[in-house]
VEXVEXPA-487355 format. One record per residue: y, z, x of N, C-alpha, C, O in turn. Coordinates in steps of 0.001 Angstrom, whole numbers, plus 500000, padded with zeros to 6 digits. Each point is the difference from the previous one (the first is absolute). Layout:
<atoms>
YZXYZXYZXYZX...
</atoms>
This chain:
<atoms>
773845629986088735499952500261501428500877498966500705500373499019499356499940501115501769501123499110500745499107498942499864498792499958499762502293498963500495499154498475500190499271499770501176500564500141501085498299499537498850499026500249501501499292500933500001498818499817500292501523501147499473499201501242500205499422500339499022499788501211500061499610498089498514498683500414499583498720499630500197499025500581499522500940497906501574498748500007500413499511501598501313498877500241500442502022500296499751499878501299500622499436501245499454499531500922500668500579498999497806499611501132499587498734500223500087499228499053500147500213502570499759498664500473500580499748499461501274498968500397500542501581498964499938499771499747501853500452501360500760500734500796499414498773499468502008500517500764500818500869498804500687499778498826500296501575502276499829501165499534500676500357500600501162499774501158500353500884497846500300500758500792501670501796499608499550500297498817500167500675501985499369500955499633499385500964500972501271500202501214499958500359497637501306501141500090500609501322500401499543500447499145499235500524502047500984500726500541499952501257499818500717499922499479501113501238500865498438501036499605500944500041501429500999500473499855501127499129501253498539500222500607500839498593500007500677499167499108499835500635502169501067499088499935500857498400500666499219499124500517500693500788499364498107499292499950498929499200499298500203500275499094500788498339500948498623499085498450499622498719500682498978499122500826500248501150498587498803499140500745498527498424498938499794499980498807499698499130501864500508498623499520499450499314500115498577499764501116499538500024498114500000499178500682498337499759499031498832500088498801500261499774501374499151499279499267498657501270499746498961500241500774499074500606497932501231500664499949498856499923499628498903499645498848499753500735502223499094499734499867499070501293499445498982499702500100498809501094499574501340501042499670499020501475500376500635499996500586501083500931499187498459501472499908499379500618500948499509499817499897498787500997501231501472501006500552498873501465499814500562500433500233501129499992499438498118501552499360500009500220499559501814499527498968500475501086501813500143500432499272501801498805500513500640499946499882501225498930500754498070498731500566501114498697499167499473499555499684498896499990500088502733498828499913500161498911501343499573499976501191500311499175497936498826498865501900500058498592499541500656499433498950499698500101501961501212498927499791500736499082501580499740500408501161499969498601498416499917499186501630499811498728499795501156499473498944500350500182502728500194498779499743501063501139499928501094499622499120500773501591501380499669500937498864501263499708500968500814499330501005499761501417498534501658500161500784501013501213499639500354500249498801500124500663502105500088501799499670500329499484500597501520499297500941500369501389498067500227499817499871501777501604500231500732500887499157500131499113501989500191501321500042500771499583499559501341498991500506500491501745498518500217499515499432500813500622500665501817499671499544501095501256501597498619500328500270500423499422501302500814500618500471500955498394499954498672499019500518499067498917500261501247499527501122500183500090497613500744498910499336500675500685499282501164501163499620500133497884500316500584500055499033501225499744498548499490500431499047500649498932500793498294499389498354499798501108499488499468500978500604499560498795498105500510501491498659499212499233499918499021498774500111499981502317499588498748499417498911498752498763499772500019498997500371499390501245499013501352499100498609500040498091500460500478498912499525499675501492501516501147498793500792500294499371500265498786498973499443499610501887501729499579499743500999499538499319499035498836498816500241499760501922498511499369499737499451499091497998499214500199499153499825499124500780499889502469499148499369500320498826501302500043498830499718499744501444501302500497498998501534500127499843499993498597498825500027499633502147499939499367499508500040498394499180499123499647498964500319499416501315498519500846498813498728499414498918500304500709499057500017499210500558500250501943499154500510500770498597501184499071498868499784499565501890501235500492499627501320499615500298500518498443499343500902499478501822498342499814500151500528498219501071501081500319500152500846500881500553498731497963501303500563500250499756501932499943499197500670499351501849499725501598499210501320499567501585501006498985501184500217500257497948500083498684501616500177498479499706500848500292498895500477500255502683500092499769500654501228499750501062500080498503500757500894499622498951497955499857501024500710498757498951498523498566499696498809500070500153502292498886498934499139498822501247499095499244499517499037499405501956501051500482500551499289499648502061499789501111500855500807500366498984497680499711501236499990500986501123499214498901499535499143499249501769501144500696501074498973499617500658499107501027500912500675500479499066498168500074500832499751500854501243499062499391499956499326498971501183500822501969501099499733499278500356498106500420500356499631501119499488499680498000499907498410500564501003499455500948499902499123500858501093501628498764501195499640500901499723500447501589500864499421500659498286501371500218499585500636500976499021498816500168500037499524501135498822499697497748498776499425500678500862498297501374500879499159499813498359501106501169500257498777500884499027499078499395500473498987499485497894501228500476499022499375500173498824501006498832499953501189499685499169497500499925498867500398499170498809499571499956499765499024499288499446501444501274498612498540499953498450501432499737500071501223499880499015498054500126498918500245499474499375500374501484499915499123500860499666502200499381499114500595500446498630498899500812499971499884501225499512499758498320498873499292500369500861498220500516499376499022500414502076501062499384500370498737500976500912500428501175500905499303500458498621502361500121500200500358501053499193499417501299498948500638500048501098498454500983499402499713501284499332501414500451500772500925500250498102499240499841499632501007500716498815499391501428499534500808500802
</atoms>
């Protein structure tokens, strides 16, 4: 797994996007340039009236709500990665 990111595994994640994206879910591992997260919810943010920052704070709030049982994300796209429960709510 990348360096850093296996104290992450089995954690819920809030994993920032370069585009107007923002992916929630349970990462589970590494395959070659992707992140794999299962349980996610891919957030088009474009999508909603709420910011980021809302929407991320309504998930820690309430539990992420998945729409897809397995996600690839591509590492070169991630801005930011942190653990679910070290969201400020």
């Amino acid at each position: 797994m990348m360096d850093g990111l296996e104290s992450l595994r089995g954690q819920a994640v809030v994993v920032d996007l370069t585009s107007q994206f923002v992916v929630l879910g349970t990462l589970i591992g590494v395959e070659g340039a992707y992140l794999v997260l299962e349980e996610s919810d891919v957030h088009d943010l474009r999508d909603t009236t709420t910011n980021r920052e809302q929407y991320v704070v309504e998930a820690r709030r309430h539990g992420i709500q998945v729409n897809r049982k397995v996600t690839r994300l591509r590492q070169g796209e991630v801005v930011c990665i942190s653990r679910l429960d070290d969201v400020l709510a």
